[in-house]
Structures are given as structure tokens and as C-alpha cells.
C-alpha positions in Angstrom: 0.0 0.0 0.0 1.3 3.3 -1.0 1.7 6.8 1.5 1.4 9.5 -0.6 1.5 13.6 0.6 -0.5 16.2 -1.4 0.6 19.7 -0.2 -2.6 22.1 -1.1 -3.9 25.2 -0.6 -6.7 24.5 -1.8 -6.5 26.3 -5.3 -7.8 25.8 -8.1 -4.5 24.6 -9.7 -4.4 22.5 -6.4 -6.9 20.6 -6.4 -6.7 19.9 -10.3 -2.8 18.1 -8.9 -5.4 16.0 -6.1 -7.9 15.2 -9.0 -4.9 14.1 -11.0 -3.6 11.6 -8.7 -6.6 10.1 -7.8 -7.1 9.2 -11.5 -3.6 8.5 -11.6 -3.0 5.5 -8.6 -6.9 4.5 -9.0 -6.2 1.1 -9.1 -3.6 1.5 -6.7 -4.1 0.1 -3.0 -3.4 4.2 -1.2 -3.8 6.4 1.6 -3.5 9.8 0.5 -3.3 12.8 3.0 -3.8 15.9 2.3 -1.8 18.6 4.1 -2.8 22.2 4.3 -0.9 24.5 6.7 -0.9 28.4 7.3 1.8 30.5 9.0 0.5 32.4 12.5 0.4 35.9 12.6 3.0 37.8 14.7 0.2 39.0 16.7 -0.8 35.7 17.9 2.6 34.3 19.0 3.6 37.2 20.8 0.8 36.8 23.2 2.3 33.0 24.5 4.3 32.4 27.3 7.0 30.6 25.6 7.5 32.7 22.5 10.7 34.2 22.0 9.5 37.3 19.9 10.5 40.2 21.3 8.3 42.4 23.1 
């Protein structure tokens, strides 16, 4: 069974690359993830305890 990582942001190009792989390994046994991450603001992490942004 294949892993396999799809990095997205959920764009139209994006999901056209997910679309594309599913057609691709379709008869392939798979467990696909998708991953989707987004940077925190500055505001955010300079209110935690443990941060070491400058005040």
C-alpha cells in the first residue's frame, strides 16, 4: 500500500494536482493525505508564554 502527501492550498491549480492523482493510482491500494498549513500571525505568537518574539 502506497503513503502519498498532497501539499494544497486549496487552489484551483491545487486541487486539479489532487484530482490528477486520484485518477492516476486509482487502481492502486493508497492512503492519501492531504496537508494544508498556514503561518500564525505575529500578533498571535507574541501573546504565548513561551515565545521568543520580542516584546
Amino acid at each position: 500500500m502506497k503513503t502519498i502527501l498532497l501539499p494544497t492550498d486549496f487552489s484551483e491549480n491545487s486541487w486539479n494536482a489532487i484530482v490528477y492523482a486520484l485518477n492516476f493510482l486509482e487502481k492502486e491500494p493508497c492512503t492519501f493525505y492531504l496537508l494544508h498549513v498556514n503561518r500564525l500571525s505575529d500578533v498571535m505568537t507574541s501573546e504565548l508564554p513561551y515565545s521568543n518574539v520580542p516584546k
